[in-house]
C-alpha beads as a LAMMPS data file, in Angstrom:
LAMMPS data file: protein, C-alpha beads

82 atoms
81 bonds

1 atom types
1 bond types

-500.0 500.0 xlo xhi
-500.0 500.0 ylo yhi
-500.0 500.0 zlo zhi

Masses

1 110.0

Atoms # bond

1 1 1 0.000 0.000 0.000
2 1 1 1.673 3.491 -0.770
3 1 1 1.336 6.004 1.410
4 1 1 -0.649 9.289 1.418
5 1 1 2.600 11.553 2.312
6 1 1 5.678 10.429 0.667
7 1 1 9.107 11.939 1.345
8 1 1 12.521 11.948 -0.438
9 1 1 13.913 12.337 3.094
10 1 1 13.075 8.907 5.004
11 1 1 13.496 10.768 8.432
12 1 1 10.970 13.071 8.098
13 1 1 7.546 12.522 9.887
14 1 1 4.711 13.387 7.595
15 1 1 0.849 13.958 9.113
16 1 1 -2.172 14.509 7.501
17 1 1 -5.353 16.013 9.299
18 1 1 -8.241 16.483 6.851
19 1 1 -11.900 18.254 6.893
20 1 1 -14.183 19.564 4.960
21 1 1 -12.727 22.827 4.211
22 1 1 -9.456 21.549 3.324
23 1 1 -6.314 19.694 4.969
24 1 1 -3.231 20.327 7.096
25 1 1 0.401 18.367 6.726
26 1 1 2.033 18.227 9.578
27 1 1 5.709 17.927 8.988
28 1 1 8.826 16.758 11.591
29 1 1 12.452 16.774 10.433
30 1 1 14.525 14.528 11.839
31 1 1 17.906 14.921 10.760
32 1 1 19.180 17.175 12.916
33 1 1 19.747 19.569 10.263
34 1 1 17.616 21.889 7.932
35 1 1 16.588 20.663 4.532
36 1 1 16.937 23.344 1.535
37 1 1 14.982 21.636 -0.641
38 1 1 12.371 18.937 0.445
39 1 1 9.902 16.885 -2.207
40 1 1 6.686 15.336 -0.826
41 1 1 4.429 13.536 -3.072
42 1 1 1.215 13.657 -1.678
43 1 1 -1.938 11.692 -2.541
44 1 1 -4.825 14.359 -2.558
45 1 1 -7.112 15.262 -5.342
46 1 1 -8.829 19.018 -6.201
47 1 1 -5.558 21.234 -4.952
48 1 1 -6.166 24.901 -5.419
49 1 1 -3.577 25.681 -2.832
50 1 1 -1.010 25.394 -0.539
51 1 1 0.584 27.316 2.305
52 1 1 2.953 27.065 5.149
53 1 1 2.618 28.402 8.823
54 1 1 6.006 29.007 8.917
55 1 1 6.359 31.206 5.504
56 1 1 8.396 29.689 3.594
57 1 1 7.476 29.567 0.383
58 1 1 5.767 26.817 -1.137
59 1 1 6.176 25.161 -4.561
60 1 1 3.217 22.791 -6.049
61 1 1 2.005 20.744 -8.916
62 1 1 -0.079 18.316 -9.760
63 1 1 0.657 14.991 -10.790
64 1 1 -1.066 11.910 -12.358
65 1 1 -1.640 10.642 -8.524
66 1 1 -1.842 14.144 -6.212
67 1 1 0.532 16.681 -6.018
68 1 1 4.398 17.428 -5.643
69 1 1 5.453 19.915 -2.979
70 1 1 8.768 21.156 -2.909
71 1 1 9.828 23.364 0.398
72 1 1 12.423 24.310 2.264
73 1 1 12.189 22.455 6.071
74 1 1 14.295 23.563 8.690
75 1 1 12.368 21.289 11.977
76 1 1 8.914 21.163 11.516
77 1 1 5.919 23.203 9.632
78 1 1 2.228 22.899 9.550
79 1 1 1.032 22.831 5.524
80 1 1 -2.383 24.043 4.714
81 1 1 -4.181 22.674 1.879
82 1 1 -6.963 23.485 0.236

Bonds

1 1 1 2
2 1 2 3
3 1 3 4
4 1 4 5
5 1 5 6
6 1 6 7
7 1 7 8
8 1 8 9
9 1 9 10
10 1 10 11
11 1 11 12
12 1 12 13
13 1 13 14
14 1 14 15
15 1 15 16
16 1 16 17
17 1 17 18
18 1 18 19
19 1 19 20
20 1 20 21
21 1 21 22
22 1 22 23
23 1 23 24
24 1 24 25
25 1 25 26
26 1 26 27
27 1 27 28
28 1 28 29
29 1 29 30
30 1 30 31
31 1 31 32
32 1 32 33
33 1 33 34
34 1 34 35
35 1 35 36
36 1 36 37
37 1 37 38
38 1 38 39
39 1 39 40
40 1 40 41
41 1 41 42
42 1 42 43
43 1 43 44
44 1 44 45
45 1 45 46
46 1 46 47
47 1 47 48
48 1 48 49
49 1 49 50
50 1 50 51
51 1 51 52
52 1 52 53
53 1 53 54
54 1 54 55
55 1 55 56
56 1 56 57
57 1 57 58
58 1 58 59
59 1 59 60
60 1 60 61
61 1 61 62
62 1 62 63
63 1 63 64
64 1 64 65
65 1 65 66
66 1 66 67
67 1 67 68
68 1 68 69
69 1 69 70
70 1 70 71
71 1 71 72
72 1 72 73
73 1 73 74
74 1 74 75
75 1 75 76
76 1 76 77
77 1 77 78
78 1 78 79
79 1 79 80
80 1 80 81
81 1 81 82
């Protein structure tokens, strides 16, 4: 079974809360050391968009199965989709 979050960073703790009016990734890093540049395929359909409590800036598109996200991650961040 694949799961709904997938990193290219295998420490990296992914969480997904979802509602009605949208979701929320919640995101741990693990490696002791800030990531410039962090890809997260993520399993979710009808993405208009994305934003992170932190600020960062978020990059998205959409793929055959969800979305890519690319961010920066220095130790954790709270993603809101919608």
């Amino acid at each position: 079974m694949t799961p709904i979050a997938q990193c290219d960073h295998p420490v990296v703790e992914t969480s997904l809360l979802s509602g009605s009016k949208g979701s929320v990734l919640l995101l741990a890093n693990y490696t002791y050391q800030p990531i410039t540049n962090l890809t997260i395929d993520l399993r979710l359909d009808h993405v208009n968009s994305v934003s992170s409590a932190a600020g960062v800036a978020v990059q998205f598109e959409k793929t055959k199965d969800g979305i890519r996200l690319r961010i920066p991650l220095e130790w954790t961040d709270a993603l809101l989709i919608q």
